[in-house]
C-alpha positions as CSV (number, residue, x, y, z in Angstrom):
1,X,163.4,105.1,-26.8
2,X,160.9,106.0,-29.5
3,X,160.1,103.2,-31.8
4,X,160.3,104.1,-35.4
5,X,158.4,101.9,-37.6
6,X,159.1,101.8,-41.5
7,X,156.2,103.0,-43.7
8,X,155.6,101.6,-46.8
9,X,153.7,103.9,-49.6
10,X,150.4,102.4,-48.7
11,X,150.5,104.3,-45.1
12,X,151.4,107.6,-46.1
13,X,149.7,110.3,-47.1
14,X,147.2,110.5,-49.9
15,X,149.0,113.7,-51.5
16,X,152.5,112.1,-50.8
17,X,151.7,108.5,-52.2
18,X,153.6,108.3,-55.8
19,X,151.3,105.6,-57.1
20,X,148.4,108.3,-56.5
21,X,150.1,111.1,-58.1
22,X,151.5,109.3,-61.0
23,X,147.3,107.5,-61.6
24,X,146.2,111.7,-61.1
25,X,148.9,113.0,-63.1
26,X,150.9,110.7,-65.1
27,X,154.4,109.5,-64.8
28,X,155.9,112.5,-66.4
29,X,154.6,114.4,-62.8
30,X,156.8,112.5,-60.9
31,X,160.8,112.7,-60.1
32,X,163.1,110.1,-60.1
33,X,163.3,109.5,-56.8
34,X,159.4,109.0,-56.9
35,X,159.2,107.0,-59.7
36,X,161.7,104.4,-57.4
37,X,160.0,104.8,-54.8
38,X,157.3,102.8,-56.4
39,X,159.4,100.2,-57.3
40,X,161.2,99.4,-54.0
41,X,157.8,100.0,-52.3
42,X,159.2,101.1,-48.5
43,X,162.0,103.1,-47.2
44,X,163.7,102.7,-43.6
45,X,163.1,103.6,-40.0
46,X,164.5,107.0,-40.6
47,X,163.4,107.8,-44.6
48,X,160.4,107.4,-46.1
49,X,161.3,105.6,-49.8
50,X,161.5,109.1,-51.1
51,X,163.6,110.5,-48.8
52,X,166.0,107.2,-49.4
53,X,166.0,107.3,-53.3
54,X,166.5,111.3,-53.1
55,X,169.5,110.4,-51.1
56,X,170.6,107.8,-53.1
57,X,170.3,110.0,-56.3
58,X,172.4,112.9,-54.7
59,X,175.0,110.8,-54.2
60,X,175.7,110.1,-58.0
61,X,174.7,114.0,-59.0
62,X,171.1,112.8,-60.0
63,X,172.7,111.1,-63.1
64,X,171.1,107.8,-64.6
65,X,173.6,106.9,-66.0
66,X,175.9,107.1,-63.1
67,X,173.8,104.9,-61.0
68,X,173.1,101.9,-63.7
69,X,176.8,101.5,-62.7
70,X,176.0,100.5,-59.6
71,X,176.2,96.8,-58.1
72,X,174.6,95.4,-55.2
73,X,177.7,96.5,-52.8
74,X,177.1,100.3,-53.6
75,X,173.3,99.5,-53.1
76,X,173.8,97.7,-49.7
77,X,175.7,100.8,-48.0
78,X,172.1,102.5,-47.8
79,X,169.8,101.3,-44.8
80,X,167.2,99.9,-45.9
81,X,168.6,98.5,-49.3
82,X,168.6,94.7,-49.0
83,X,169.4,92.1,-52.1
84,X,165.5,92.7,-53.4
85,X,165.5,96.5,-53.5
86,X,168.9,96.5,-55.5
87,X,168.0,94.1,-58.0
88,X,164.6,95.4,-58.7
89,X,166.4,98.8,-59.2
90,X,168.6,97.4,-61.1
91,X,167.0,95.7,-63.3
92,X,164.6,98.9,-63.9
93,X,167.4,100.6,-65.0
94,X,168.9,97.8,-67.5
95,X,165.1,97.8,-68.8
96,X,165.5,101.2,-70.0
97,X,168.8,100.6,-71.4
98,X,167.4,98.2,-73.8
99,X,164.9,100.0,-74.1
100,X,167.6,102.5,-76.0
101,X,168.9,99.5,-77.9
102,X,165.5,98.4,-79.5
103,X,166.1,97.8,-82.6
104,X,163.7,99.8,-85.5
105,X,161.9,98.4,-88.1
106,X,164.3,100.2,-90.4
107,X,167.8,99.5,-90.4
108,X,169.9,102.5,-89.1
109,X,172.0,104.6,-90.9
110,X,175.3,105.7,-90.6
111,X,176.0,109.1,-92.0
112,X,178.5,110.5,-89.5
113,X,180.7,109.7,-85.9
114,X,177.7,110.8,-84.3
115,X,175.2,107.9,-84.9
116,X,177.7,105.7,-83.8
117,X,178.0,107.2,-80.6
118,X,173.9,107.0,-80.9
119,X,173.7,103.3,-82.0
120,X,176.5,102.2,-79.3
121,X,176.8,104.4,-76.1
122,X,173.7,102.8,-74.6
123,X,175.1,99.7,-74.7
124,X,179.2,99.9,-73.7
125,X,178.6,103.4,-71.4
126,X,178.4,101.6,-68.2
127,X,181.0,98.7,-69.0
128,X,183.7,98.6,-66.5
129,X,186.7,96.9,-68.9
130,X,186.8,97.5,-72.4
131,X,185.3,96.0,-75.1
132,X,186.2,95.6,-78.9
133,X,182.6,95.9,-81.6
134,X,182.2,96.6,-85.2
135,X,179.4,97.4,-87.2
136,X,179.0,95.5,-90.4
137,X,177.6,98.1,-93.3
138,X,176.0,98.1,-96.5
139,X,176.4,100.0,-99.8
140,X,174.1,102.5,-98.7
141,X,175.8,102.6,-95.2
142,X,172.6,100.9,-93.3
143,X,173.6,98.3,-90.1
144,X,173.5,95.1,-90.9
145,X,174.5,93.9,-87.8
146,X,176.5,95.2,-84.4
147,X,179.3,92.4,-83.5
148,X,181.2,92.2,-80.0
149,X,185.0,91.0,-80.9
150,X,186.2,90.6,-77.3
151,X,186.2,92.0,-73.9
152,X,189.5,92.4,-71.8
153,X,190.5,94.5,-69.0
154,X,190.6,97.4,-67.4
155,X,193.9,98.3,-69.3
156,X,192.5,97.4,-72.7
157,X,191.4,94.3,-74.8
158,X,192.6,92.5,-78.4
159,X,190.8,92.6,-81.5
160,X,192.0,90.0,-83.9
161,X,192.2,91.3,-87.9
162,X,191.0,88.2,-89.1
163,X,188.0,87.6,-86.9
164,X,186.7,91.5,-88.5
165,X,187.1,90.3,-91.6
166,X,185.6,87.5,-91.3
167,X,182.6,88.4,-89.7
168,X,182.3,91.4,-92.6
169,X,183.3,88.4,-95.4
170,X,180.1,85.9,-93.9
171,X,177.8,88.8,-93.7
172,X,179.1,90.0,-96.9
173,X,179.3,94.0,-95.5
174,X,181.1,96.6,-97.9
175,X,182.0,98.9,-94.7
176,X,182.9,98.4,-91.7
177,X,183.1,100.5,-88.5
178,X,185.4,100.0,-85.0
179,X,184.5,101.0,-82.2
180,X,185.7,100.2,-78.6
181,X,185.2,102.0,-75.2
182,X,187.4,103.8,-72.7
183,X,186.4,102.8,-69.2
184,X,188.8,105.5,-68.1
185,X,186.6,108.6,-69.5
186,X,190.2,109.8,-71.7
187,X,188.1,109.3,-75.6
188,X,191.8,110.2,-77.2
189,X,193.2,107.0,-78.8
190,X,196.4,105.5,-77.1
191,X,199.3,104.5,-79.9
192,X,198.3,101.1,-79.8
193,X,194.5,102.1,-80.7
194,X,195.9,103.5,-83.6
195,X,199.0,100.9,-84.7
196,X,195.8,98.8,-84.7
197,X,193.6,100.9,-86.9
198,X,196.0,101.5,-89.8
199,X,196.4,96.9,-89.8
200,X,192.4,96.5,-89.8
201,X,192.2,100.1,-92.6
202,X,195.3,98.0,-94.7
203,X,193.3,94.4,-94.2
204,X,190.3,95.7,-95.3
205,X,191.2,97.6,-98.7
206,X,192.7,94.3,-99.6
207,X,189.6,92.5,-99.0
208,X,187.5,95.4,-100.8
209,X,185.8,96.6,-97.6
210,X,185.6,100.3,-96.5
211,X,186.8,100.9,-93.2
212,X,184.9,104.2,-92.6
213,X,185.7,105.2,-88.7
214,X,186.8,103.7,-84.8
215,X,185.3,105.9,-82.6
216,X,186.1,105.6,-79.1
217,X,183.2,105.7,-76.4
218,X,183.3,107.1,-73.4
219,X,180.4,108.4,-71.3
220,X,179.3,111.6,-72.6
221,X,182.0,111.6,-75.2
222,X,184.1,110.3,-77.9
223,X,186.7,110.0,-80.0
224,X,186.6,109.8,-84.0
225,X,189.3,108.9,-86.3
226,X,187.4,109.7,-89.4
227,X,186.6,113.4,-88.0
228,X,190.2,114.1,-87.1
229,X,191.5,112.7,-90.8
230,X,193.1,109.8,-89.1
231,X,191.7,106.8,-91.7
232,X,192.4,107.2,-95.2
């Protein structure tokens, strides 16, 4: 029986290394599949670390954002893949994701359903059960500050009325902004995402705060109440 040995990046090829090619070339030279192959260092008996990260690409259609959805368990059905290799590609990936959340030295600005999806879809695009935020505004519509309200399940979650306005009262915003996500990938809002916009809209014009939009986040998509005339 031939005995395969695994090769790590240090015994192949000059011209096939990664770590060469990205030092030669730089790291926009290199694809995806390269630029993990540097991080988990070594592929199987039967795949180079290339040939495994290609594979492991294909299988979620070469879409980041697919696999920062991944756990462990999807990781572990590869050869090759133990509890280091995951993590470390895992934890690349979360990496960039903040990356996307770093805050600026200016404060952003709100101007339309857009830069919500902007400010938020990095953070709830990959969340498996749905979560409840709001973003606390100015007068000239900057962020103030982003605020998770809760987290439920996969069939929805509970935002209380008086926990919004109180985080808007102590922070002393004069708009405010909902947003939750759909794990499901649907963006349209379900009756009781909208029985629920029209009591935050009525507790907010009684406090003096501007409810300005609840968009709904999915990946790739969403859904906005102020753009379809639904908040008055």
């Amino acid at each position: 029986m031939e005995n395969k040995q695994k090769l790590n990046i240090n015994q192949w090829a000059e011209e096939d290394r990664p770590r060469e090619k990205m030092m030669k070339k730089g790291a926009d030279a290199l694809s995806d599949a390269e630029l993990f192959a540097i991080l988990i260092g070594s592929g199987n008996t039967d795949e180079t670390a290339v040939e495994l990260m290609k594979r492991v690409l294909a299988s979620c259609s070469n879409n980041l954002n697919e696999l920062a959805k991944w756990d462990m368990h999807n990781f572990s059905s590869y050869k090759g893949f133990g509890p280091a290799k995951s993590i470390t590609i895992m934890a690349a990936l979360e990496l960039g994701k903040r990356r996307k959340l770093q805050d600026t030295k200016e404060r952003w600005q709100i101007t339309c359903s857009t830069d919500v999806y902007n400010l938020l879809h990095p953070l709830m695009c990959d969340l498996p059960q749905e979560e409840f935020w709001i973003l606390l505004l100015n007068q000239a519509n900057k962020v103030i500050d982003k605020v998770r309200i809760s987290a439920g399940g996969i069939d929805g979650t509970y935002a209380d009325v008086r926990t919004i306005l109180r985080e808007a009262l102590i922070q002393r915003a004069t708009g405010l902004i909902l947003i939750h996500n759909h794990p499901s990938g649907n963006p349209h809002p379900s009756i009781e995402d909208k029985r629920l916009t029209a009591q935050i809209n009525q507790a907010a014009q009684t406090m003096n705060i501007r409810l300005s939009d609840h968009v709904i986040i999915c990946d790739g998509k969403f859904y906005s109440f102020a753009d379809e005339g639904e908040i008055v």
